[in-house]
Backbone bond lengths (Angstrom), bond angles and torsions (degrees), N, CA, C in turn:
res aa  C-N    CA-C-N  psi(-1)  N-CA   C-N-CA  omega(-1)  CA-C   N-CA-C  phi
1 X - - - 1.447 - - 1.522 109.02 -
2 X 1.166 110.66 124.69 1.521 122.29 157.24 1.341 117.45 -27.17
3 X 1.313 118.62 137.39 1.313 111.37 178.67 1.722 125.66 -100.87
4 X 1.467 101.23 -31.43 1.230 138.27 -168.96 2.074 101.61 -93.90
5 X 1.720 93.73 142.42 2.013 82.05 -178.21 1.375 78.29 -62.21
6 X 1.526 92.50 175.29 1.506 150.23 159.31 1.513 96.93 -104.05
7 X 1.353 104.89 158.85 1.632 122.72 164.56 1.683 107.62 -66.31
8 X 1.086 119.68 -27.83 1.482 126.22 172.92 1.403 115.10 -72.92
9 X 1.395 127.02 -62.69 1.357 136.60 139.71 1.647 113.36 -15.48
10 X 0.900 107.88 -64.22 1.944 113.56 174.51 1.193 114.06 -74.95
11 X 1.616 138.17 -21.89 1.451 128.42 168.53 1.606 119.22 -103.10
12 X 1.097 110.05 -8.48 1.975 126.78 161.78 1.472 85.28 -72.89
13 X 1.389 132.04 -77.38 1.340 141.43 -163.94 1.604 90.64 -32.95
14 X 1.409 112.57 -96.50 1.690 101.92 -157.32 1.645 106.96 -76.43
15 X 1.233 125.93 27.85 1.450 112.13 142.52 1.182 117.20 -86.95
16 X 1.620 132.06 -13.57 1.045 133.24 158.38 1.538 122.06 -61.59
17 X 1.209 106.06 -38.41 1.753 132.45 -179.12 1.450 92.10 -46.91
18 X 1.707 104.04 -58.02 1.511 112.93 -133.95 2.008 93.27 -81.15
19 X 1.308 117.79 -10.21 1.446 103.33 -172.47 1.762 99.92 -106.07
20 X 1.431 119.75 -11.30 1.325 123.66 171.94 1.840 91.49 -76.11
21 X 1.241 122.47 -58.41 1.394 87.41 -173.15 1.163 157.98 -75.81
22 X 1.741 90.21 -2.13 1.511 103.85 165.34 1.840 116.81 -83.32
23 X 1.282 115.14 2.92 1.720 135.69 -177.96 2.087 79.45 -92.69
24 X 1.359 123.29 -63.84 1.107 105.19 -165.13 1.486 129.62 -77.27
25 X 1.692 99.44 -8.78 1.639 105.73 159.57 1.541 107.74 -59.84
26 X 1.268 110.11 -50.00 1.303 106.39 -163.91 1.734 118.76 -72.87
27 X 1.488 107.97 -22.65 1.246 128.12 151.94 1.747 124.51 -14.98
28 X 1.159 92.33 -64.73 1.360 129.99 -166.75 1.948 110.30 -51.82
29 X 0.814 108.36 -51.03 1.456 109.72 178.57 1.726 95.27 -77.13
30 X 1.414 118.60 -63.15 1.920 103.64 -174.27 0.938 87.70 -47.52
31 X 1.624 162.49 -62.03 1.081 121.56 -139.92 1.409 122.09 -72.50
32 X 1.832 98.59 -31.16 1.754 100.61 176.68 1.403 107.34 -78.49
33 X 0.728 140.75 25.19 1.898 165.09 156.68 1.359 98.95 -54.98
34 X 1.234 98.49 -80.82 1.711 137.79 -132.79 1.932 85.78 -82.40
35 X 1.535 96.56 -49.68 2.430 93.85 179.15 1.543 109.54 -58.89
36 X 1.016 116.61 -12.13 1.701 111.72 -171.83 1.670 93.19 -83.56
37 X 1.263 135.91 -8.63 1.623 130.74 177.24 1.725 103.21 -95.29
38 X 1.400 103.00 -17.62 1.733 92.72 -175.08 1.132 121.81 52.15
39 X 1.413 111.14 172.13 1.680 121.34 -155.12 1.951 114.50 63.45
40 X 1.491 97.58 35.10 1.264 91.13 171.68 1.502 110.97 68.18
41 X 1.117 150.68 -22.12 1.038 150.35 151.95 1.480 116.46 18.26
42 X 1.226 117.01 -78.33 1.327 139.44 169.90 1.854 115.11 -42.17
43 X 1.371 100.62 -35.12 1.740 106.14 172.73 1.979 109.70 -55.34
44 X 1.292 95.53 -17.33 1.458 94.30 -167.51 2.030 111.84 -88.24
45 X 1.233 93.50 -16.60 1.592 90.69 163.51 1.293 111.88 -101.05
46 X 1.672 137.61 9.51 1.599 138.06 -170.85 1.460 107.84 -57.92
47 X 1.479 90.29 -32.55 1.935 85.89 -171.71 1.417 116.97 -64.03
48 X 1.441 122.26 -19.55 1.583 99.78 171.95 0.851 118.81 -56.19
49 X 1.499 122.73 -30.34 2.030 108.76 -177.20 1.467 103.23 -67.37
50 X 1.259 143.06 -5.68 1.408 137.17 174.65 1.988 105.11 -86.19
51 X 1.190 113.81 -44.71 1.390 124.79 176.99 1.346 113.73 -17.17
52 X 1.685 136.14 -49.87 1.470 116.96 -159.85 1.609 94.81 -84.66
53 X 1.479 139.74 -26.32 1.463 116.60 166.27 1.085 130.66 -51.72
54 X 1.435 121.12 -37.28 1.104 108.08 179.18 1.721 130.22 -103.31
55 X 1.348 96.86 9.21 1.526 117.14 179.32 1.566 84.43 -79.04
56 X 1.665 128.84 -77.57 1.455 139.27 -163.61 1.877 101.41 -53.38
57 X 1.429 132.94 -32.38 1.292 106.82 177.75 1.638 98.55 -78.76
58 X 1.117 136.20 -64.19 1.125 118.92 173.14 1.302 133.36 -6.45
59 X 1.557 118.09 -68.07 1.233 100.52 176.98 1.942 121.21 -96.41
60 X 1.242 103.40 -6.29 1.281 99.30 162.36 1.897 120.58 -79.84
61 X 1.283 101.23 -53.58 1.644 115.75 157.23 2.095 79.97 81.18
62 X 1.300 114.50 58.78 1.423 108.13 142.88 1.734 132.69 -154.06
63 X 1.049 151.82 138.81 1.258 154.50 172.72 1.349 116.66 -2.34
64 X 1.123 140.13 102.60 1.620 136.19 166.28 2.009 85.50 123.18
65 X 0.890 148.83 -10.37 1.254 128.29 -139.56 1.315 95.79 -93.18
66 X 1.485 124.87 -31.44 1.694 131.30 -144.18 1.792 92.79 -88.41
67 X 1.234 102.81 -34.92 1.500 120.35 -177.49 1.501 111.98 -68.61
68 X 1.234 116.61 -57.89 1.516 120.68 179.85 1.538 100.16 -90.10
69 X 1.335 144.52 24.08 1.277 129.75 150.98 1.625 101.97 -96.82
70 X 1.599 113.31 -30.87 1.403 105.19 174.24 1.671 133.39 -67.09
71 X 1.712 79.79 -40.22 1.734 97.81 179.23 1.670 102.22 -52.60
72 X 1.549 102.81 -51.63 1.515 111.69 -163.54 2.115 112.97 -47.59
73 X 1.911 90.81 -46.34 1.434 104.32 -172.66 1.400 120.77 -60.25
74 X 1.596 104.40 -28.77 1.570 111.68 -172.69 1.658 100.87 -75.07
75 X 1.487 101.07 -44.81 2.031 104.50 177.27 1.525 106.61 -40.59
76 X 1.155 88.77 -46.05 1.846 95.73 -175.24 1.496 122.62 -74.78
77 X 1.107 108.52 -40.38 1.807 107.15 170.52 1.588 108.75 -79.59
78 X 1.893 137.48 -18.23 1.076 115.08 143.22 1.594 137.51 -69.48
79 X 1.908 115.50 -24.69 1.505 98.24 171.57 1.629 112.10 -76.85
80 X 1.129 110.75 15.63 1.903 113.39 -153.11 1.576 69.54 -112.77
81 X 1.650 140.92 3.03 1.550 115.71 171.24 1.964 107.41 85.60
82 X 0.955 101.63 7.18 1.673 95.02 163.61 1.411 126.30 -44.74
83 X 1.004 113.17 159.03 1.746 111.12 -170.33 1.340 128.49 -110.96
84 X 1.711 103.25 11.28 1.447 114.22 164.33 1.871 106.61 -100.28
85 X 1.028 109.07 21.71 1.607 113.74 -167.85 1.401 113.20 19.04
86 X 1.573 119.03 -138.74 1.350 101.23 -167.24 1.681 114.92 -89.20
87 X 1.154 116.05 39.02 1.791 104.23 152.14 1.812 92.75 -94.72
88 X 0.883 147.24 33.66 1.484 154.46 151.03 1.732 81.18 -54.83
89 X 1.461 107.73 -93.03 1.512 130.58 -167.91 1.686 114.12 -24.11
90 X 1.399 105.57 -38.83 1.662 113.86 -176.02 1.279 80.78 -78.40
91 X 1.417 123.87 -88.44 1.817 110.91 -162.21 1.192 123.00 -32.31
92 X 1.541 129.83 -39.90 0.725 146.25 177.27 1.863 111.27 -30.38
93 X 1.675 88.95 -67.95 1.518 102.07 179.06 1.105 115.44 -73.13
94 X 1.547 129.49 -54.87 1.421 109.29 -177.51 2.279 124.18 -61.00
95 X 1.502 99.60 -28.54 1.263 83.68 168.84 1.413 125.29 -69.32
96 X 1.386 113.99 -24.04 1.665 116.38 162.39 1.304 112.99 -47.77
97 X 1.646 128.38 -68.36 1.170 144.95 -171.18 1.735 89.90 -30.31
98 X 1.473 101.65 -80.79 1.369 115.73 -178.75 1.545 123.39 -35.60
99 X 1.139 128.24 -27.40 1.509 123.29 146.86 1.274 119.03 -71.53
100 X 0.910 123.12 -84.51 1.533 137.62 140.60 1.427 101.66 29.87
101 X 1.654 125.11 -82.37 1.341 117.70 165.78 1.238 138.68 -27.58
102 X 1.668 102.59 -64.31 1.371 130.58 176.11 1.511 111.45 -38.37
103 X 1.430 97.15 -36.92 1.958 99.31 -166.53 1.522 107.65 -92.03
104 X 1.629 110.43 -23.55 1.305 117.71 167.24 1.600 103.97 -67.31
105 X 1.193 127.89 -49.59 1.438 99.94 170.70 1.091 144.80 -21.66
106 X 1.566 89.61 -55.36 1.530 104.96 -179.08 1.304 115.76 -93.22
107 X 1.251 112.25 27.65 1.401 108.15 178.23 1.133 121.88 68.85
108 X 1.204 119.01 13.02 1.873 104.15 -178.96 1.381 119.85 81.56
109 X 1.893 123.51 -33.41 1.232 121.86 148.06 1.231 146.54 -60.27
110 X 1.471 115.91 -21.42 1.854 102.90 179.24 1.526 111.54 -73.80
111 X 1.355 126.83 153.22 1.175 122.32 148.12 1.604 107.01 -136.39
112 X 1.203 117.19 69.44 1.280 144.92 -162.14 1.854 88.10 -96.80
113 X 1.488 115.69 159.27 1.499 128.18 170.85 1.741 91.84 -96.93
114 X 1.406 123.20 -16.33 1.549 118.43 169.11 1.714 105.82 -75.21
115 X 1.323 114.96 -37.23 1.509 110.20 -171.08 1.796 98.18 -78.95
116 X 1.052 110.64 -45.54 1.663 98.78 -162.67 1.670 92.31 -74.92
117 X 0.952 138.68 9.49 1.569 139.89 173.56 1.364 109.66 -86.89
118 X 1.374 110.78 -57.09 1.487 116.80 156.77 1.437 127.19 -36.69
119 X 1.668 117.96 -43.33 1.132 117.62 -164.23 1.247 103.01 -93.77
120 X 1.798 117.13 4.69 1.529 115.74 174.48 1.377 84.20 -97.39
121 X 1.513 160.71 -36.08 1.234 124.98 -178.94 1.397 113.76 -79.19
122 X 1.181 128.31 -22.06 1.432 114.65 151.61 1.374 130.80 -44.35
123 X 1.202 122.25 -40.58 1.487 112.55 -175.55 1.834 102.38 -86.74
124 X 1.239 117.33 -9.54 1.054 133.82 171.15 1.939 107.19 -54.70
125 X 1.564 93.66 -57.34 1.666 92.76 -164.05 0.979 94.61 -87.23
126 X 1.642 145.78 -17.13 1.732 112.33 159.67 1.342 111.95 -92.12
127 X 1.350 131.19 12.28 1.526 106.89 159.97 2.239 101.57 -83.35
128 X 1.518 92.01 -26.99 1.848 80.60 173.11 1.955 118.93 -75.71
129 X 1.213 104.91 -43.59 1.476 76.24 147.89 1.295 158.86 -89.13
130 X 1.214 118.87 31.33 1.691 140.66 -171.63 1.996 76.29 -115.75
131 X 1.303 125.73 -32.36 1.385 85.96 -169.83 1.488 98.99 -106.94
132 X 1.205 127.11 26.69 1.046 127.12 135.99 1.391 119.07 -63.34
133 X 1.109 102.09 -80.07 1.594 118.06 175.99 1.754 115.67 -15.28
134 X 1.449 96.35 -58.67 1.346 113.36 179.93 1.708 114.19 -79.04
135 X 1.060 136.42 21.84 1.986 157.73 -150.89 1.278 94.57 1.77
136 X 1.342 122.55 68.24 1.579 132.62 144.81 1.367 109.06 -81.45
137 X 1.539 123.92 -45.19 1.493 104.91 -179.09 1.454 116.38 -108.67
138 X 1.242 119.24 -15.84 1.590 114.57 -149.83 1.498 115.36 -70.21
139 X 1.872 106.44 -1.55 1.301 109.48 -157.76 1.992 96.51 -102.81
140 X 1.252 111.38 0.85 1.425 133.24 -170.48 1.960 92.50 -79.82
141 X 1.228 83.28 135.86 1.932 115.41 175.81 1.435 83.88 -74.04
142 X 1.702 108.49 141.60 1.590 121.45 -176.77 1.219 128.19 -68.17
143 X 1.676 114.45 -11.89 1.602 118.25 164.08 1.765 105.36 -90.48
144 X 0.931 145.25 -22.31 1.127 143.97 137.66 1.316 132.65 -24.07
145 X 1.254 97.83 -64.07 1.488 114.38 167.21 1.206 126.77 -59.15
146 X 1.344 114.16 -37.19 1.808 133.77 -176.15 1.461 101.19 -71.69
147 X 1.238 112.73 -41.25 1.384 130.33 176.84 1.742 115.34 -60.97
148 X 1.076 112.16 -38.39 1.482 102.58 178.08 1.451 114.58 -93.49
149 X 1.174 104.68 -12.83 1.806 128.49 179.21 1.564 88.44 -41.68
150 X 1.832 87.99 -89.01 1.041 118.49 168.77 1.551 138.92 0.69
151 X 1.680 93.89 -77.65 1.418 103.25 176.11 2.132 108.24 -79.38
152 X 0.872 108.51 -22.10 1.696 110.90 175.06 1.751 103.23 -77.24
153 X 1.229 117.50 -31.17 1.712 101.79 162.51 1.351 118.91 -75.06
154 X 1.464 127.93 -54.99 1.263 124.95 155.85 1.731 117.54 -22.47
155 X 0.893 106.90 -81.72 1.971 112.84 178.44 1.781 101.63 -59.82
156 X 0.899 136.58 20.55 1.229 124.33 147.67 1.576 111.07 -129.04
157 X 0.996 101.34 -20.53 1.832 105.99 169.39 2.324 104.15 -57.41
158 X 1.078 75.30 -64.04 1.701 88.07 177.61 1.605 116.59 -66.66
159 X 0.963 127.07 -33.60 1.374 138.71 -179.80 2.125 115.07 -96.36
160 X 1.177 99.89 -61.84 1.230 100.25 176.53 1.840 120.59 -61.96
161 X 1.492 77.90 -33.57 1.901 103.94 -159.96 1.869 93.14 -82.43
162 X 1.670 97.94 -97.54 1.214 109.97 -153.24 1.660 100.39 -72.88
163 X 1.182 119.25 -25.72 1.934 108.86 -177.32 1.698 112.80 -77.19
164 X 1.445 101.41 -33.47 1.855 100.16 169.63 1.231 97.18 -51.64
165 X 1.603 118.80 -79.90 1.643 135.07 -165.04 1.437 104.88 -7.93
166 X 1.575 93.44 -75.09 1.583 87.60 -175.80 1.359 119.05 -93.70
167 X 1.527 142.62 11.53 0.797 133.75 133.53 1.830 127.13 -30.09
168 X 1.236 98.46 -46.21 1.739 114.55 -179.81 1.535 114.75 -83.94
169 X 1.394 100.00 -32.46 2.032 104.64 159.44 1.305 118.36 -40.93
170 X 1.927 115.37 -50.46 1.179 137.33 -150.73 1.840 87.98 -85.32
171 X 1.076 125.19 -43.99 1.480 119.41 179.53 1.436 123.51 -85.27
172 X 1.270 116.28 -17.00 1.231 108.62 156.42 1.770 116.68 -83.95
173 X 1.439 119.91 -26.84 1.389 92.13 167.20 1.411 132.20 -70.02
174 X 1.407 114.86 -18.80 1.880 122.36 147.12 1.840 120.52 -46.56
175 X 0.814 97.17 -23.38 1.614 108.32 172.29 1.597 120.13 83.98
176 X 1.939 100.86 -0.25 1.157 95.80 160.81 1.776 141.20 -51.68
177 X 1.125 112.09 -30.06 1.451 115.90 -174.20 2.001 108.34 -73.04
178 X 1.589 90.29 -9.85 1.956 81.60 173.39 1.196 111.70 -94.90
179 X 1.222 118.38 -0.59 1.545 118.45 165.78 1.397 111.09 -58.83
180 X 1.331 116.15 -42.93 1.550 128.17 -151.47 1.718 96.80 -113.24
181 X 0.907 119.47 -25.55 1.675 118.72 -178.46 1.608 114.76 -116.40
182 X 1.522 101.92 103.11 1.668 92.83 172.00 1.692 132.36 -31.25
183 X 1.111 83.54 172.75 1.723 84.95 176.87 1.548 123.89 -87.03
184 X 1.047 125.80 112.95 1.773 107.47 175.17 1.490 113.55 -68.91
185 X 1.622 96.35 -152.94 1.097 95.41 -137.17 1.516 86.63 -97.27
186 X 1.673 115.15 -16.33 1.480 123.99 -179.39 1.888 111.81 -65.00
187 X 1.145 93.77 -38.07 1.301 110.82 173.18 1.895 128.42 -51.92
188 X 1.356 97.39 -47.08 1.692 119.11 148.34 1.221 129.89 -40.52
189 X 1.572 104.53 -68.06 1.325 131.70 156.04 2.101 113.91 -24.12
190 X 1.559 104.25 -63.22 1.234 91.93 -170.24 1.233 120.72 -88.81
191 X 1.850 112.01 -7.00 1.266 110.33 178.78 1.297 111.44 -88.22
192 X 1.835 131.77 8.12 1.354 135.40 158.86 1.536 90.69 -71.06
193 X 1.287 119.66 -81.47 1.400 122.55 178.95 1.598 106.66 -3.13
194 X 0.867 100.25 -66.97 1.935 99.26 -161.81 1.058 117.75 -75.12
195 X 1.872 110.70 -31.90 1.660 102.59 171.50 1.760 125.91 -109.88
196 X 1.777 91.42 9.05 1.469 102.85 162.59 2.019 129.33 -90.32
């Protein structure tokens, strides 16, 4: 397997981008929905804006992908008129980064529902420090704060983590994802099996 994108790799990638960001335009109002109940409430759907990284390494499964499917999605939910204008682009990148790491850990090999869980609390802790950065939280009393922690890891654990996962289960048993992802080596393996 290639290690490096392909132009195919990079245009699967932000067609993936490009249909998460019209999911995260639309995002955008449930979430200002969901703050009018307080108690953080609303932290618990955040993880879709993390969703197209880890949907695009999944089924591409290579280095740079989680990053430029995010970068790509945020471009797209700001020309699509989003309502964080362009700090879209900063979140954008640091929640990539923040997967991005996670998968560099592992080398680029896991595709575990434990690894892409991880890489939802990664994109988790740089969208919390960008809103530091930006004094959305820092001015919050410490059970407050713990509280949105809290509920914003949860909603990206479940959303970023475990609803991509098998979101991408469900498309590779359609057989779309072998269009776009070579074959390993297991794959070889069983098609001796069947015609040996």
């Amino acid at each position: 397997m290639r290690k490096g994108l392909t132009r195919t790799d990079i245009l699967v990638t932000i067609m993936i981008a490009l249909i998460f960001s019209v999911i995260y335009k639309v995002w955008g109002p449930l979430y200002n929905l969901l703050s009018v109940f307080g108690l953080h409430i609303d932290q618990l759907i955040y993880g879709m804006w993390f969703i197209a990284a880890t949907v695009a390494f999944l089924i591409i499964r290579k280095p740079g992908v989680a990053l430029l499917a995010e970068l790509a999605a945020a471009q797209g939910e700001f020309l699509f008129g989003g309502q964080w204008g362009v700090s879209l682009l900063l979140y954008g990148f640091v929640q990539g980064i923040g997967c991005e790491v996670v998968f560099a850990i592992f080398k680029y090999r896991s595709y575990h529902l434990l690894t892409v869980c991880f890489a939802a609390i990664g994109a988790t802790i740089g969208s919390l420090v960008l809103d530091i950065f930006y004094g959305y939280i820092d001015q919050l009393a410490l059970w407050n704060l713990t509280l949105l922690i809290v509920a914003r890891l949860i909603g990206a654990i479940m959303i970023t983590g475990v609803f991509a996962f098998y979101l991408v289960k469900a498309l590779e048993k359609t057989g779309v994802t072998k269009l776009i992802r070579p074959l390993s080596s297991k794959d070889y393996q069983s098609l001796e099996e069947e015609t040996g």
